[in-house]
C-alpha positions in Angstrom: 0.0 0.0 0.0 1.5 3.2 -1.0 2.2 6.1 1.1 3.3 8.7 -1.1 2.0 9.5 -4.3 4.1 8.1 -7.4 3.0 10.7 -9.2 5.7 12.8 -7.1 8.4 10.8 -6.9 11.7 11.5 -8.9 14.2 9.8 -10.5 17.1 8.5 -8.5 20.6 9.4 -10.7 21.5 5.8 -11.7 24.9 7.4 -12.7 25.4 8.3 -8.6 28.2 6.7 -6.6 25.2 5.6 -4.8 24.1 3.1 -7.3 27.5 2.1 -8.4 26.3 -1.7 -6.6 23.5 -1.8 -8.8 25.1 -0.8 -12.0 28.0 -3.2 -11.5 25.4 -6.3 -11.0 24.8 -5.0 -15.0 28.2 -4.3 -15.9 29.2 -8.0 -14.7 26.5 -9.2 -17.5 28.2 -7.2 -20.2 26.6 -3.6 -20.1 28.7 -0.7 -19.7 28.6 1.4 -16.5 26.5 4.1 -19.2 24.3 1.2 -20.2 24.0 0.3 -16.5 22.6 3.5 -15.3 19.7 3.9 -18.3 18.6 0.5 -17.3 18.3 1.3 -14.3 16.6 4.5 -14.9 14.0 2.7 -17.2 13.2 0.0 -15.0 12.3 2.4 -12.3 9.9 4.9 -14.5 8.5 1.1 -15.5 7.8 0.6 -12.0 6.7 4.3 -11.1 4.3 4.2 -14.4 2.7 1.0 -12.4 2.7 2.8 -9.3 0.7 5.9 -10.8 -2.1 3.1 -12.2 -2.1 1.5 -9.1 -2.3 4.7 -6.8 -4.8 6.1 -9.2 -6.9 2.9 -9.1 -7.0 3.3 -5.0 -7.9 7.2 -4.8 -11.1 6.0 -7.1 -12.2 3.0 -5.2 -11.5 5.7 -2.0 -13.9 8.5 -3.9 -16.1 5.7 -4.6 -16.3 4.6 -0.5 -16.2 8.6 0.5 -19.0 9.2 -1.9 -21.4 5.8 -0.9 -20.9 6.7 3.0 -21.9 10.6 2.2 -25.0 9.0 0.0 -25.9 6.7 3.2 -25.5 9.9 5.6 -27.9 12.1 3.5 -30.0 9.2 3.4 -30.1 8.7 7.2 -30.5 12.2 7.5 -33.8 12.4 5.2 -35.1 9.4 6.9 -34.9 11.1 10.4 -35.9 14.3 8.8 -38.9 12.3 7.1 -39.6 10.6 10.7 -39.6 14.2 12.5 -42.1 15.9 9.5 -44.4 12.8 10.4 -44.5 13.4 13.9 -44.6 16.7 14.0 -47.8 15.9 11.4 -49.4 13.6 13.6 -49.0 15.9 16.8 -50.6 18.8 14.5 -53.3 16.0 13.6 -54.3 15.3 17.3 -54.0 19.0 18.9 -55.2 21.3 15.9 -55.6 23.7 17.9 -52.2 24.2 19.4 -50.7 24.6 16.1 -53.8 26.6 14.2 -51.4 29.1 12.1 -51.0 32.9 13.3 -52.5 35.0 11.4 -50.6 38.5 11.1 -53.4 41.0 11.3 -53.1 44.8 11.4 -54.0 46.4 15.1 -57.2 47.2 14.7 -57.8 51.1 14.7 -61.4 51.4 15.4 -62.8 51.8 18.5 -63.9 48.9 20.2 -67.9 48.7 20.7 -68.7 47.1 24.4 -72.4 48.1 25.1 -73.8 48.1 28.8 -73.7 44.4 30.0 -78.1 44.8 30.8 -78.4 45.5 26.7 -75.9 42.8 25.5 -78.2 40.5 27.8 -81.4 41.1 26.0 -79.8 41.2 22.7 -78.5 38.0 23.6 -81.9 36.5 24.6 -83.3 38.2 21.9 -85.5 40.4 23.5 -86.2 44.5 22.9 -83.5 46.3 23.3 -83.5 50.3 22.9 -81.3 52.1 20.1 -80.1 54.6 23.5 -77.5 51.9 24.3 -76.1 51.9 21.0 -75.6 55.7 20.9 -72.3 57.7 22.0 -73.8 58.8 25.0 -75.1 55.2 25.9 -71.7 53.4 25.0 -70.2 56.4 27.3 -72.3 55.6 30.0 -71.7 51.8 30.0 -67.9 52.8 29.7 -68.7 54.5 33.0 -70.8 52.1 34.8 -67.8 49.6 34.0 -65.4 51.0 35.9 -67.2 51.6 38.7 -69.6 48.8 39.1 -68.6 45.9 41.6 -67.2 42.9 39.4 -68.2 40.2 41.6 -71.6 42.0 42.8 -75.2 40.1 41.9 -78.9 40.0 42.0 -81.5 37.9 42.0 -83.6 37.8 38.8 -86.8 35.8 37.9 -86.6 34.3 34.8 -89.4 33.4 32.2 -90.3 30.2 33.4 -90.8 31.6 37.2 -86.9 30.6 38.5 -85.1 32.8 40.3 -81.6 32.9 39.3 -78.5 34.6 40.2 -77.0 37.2 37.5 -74.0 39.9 37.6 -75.1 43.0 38.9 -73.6 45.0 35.7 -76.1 42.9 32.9 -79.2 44.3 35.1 -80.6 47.8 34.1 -79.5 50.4 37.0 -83.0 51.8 37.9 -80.7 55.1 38.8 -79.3 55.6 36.0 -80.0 57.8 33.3 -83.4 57.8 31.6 -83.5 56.0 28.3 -84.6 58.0 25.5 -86.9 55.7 23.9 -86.2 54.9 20.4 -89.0 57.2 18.4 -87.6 60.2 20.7 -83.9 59.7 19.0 -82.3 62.2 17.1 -81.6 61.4 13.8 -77.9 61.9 14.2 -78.4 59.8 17.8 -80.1 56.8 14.9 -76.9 57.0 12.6 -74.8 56.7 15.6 -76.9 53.6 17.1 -77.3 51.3 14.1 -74.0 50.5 13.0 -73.0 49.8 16.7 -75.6 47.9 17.6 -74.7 46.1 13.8 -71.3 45.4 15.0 -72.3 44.0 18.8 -74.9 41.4 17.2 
């Protein structure tokens, strides 16, 4: 097995005191000492030119292994690749909505319409509900009540079918707060203000 690469090696002067052993061997068969030393020389590029097929034979069959093992690593890294996707496929499969995708939304600039609690209950049982609440002055007051109403305050309601139930204090209508103004008595400017809030609340 070779060590260094033929294709570097040089000559050796045949014509060297240092193979003056060599040469005589010839000269002892009948060359001369001049005859001697191109032998010599030719049977060692003969040799070298057998090296350089040989070395080149072995760097191919080495490219060849380097080249199968990278192959079987690209493999093995698809396959765990492939494994992870799966996983990570199944895991999206079972808990949809842990991975439901983001969806990048502008902040909304509009103002956001909360009417009093006691109006978002009847509009929620589908009973009357006046256009007052929808108004600014409504929406203002509800803002109002908000902040200052107990959150954990209720009262006792009966309901349709003659149950009394307890409700939050906020979603019942504050017999001391402002009158309503009913919704014949609206201004028209009061109307164009009410609608498309109470729109947006439905």
């Amino acid at each position: 097995m070779f060590e260094e690469d033929p294709n570097e090696a040089i000559r050796p002067d045949f014509t060297s005191i240092e193979h003056q052993e060599a040469r005589q061997q010839l000269i002892e068969e009948g060359f001369t000492d001049e005859q001697a030393a191109r032998s010599l020389a030719a049977l060692w590029t003969i040799k070298n030119n057998a090296d350089k097929v040989r070395w080149a034979d072995r760097q191919e069959h080495l490219e060849n292994i380097r080249r199968r093992e990278e192959e079987e690593d690209e493999q093995r890294q698809q396959a765990l690749k492939d494994e992870e996707e799966a996983a990570r496929l199944e895991e999206c499969k079972k808990n949809k909505s842990k991975y439901a995708p983001l969806i990048r939304a502008k902040v909304p600039s509009d103002p956001t319409i909360i009417p009093a609690q006691y109006a978002t209950r009847r509009l929620k049982a589908g009973d009357y509900c006046e256009l007052h609440y929808f108004t600014n002055k409504g929406l203002d007051d509800a803002r109002v009540s908000s902040l200052i109403a107990e959150p954990d305050a209720l009262v006792m309601l009966p309901s349709s079918d003659g149950i009394h139930s307890w409700v939050p204090a906020a979603a019942v209508k504050d017999p001391k707060a402002a009158p309503v103004v009913k919704d014949e008595h609206l201004s028209w400017e009061q109307f164009n203000e009410a609608a498309p809030h109470m729109i947006l609340s439905m």
